[in-house]
C-alpha positions in Angstrom: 32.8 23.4 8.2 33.3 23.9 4.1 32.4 21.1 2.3 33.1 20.6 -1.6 30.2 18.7 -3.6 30.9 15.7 -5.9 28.4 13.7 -8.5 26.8 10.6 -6.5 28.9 7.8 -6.1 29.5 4.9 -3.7 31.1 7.0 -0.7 29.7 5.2 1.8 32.3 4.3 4.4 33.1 2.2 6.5 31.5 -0.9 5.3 31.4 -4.3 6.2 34.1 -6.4 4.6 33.4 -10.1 4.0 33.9 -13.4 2.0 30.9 -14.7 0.8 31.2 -18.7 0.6 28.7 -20.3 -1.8 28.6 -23.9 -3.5 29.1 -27.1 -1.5 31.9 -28.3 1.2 32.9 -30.5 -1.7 33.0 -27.8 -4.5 33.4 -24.4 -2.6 34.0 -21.2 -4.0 34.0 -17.5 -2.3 34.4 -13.9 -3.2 34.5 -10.6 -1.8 31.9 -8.5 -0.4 32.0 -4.8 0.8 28.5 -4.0 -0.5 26.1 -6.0 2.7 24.8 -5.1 5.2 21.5 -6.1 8.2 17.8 -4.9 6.5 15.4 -6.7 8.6 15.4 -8.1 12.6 11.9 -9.8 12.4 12.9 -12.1 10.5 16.5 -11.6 10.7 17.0 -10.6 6.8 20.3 -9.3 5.3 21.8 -8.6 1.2 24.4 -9.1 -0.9 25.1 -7.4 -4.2 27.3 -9.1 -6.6 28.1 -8.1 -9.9 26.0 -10.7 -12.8 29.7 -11.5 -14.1 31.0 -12.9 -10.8 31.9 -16.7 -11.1 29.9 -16.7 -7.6 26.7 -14.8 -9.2 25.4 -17.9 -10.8 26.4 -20.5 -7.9 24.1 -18.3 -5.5 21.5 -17.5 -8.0 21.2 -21.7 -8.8 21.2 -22.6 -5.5 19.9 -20.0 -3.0 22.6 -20.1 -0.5 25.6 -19.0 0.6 27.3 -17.7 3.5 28.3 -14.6 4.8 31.6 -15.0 7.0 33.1 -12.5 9.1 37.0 -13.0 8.7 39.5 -11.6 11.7 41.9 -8.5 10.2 44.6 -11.1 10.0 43.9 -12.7 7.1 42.8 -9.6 5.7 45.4 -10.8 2.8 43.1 -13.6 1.9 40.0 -11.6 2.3 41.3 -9.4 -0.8 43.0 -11.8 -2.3 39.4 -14.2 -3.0 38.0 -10.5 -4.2 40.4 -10.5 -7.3 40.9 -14.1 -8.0 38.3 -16.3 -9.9 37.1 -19.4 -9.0 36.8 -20.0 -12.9 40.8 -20.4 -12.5 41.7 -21.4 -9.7 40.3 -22.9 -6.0 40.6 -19.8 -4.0 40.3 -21.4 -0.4 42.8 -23.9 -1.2 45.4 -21.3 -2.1 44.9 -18.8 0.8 45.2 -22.0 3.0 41.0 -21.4 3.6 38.8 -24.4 4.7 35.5 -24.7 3.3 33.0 -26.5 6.8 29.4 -27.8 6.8 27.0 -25.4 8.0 23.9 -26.0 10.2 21.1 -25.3 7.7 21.8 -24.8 4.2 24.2 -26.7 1.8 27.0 -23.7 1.2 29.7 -24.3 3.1 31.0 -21.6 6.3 34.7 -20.4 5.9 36.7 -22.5 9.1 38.6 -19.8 9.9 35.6 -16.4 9.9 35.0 -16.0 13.8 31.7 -15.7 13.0 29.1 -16.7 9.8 25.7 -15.7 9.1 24.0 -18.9 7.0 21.5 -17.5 4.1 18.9 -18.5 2.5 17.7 -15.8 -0.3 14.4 -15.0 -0.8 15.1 -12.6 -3.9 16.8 -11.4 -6.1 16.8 -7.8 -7.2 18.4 -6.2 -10.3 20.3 -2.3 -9.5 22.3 -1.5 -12.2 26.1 -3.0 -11.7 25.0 -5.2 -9.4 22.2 -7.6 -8.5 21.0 -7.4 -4.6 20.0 -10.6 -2.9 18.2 -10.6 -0.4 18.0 -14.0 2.0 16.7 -14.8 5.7 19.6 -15.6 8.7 18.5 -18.8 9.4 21.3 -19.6 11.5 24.4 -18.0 12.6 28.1 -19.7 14.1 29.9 -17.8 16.9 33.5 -18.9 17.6 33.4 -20.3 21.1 36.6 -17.9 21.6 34.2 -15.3 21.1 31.7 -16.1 24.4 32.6 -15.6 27.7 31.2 -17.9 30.9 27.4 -16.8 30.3 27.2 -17.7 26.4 27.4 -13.6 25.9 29.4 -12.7 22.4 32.1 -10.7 23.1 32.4 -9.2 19.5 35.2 -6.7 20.0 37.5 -9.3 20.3 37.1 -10.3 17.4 39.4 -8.5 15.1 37.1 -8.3 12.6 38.0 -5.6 9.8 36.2 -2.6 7.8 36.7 -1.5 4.2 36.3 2.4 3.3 37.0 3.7 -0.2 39.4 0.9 -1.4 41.3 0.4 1.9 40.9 -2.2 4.6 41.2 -1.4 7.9 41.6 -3.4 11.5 38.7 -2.1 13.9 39.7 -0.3 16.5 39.3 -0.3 20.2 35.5 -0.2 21.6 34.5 3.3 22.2 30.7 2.9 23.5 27.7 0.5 23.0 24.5 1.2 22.0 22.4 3.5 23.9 25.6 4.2 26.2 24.8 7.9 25.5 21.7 8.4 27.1 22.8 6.0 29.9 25.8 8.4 30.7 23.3 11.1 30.8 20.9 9.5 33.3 24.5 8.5 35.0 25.0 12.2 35.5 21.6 13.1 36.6 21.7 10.9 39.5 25.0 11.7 40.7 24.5 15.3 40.4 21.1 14.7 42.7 23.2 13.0 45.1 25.6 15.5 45.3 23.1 18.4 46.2 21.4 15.7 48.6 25.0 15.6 50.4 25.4 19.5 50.2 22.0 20.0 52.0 22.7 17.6 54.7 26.4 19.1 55.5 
């Protein structure tokens, strides 16, 4: 395969593609977020980075919350939409039709209408050129009751959720495996094929 070789840039794709929520049920604001992602299990830790300039950048800095809210592909208008807007001008959820909800553990509101929302508290914040990272515990995340089927279990591909890869948005796609299903396939194979010369021997 013959590959051509650019300067370093942020060609990282697909990312996550989310709207931060931040501020109070009362006062809410959001924005945008492609650049997130999962850093920790034990504790449960994820990021942020947000440009200093962001309307949103000083809210979160203030008051060490926000949330992160996982919005299906259908209101992928709104999604981009909170991304270009400020909240200096305008209230963003109110004009996408977006309503701000109490969460569980911390004072930022969760978007109503994100299937699900990961609740942060941040525990730093790190300076990386453009953009700031914060980094903040899960301590507490809401499912859409959609979402579980009759044992509790999340049933994430239905979703809808959407993905964001070098300025385009895109709809996620149908489930092609789960984790580890490679290795189970294999083992899958191996016993089969055993059985099969077990059945040849006793013919």
């Amino acid at each position: 395969m013959e590959k051509v070789t650019w300067k370093g840039g942020t060609l990282l794709a697909p990312v996550p593609a989310v709207l931060v929520s931040c501020g109070s049920v009362e006062k809410p604001n959001a924005l945008t977020v492609a650049w997130t992602g999962i850093i920790s299990s034990d504790p449960p830790r994820t990021y942020i980075s947000v440009r200093p300039e962001r309307n949103s950048y000083s809210i979160i800095k203030e008051s060490g919350e926000f949330s992160i809210n996982m919005l299906p592909s259908t209101l992928v208008k709104s999604l981009d939409y909170c991304g270009i807007k400020s909240g200096k001008n305008e209230n963003k959820l109110a004009k996408r039709k977006l309503t701000a909800a109490p969460c569980a553990d911390i004072s930022a509101p969760q978007i109503e209408q994100s299937r699900i929302t990961l609740e942060c508290k941040v525990t730093e914040v790190i300076p990386q050129g453009s953009h700031d990272m914060f980094i903040a515990d899960i301590l507490a995340v809401n499912v859409d009751k959609e979402l579980l089927d009759e044992k509790g279990r999340l049933k994430i591909e239905q979703a809808g959720l959407l993905a964001y890869a070098h300025g385009t948005y895109f709809a996620l796609g149908k489930k092609i495996g789960s984790f580890g299903f490679s290795c189970k396939q294999k083992r899958v194979k191996d016993v089969n094929m055993k059985n099969h010369k077990k059945k040849k021997k006793v013919k």
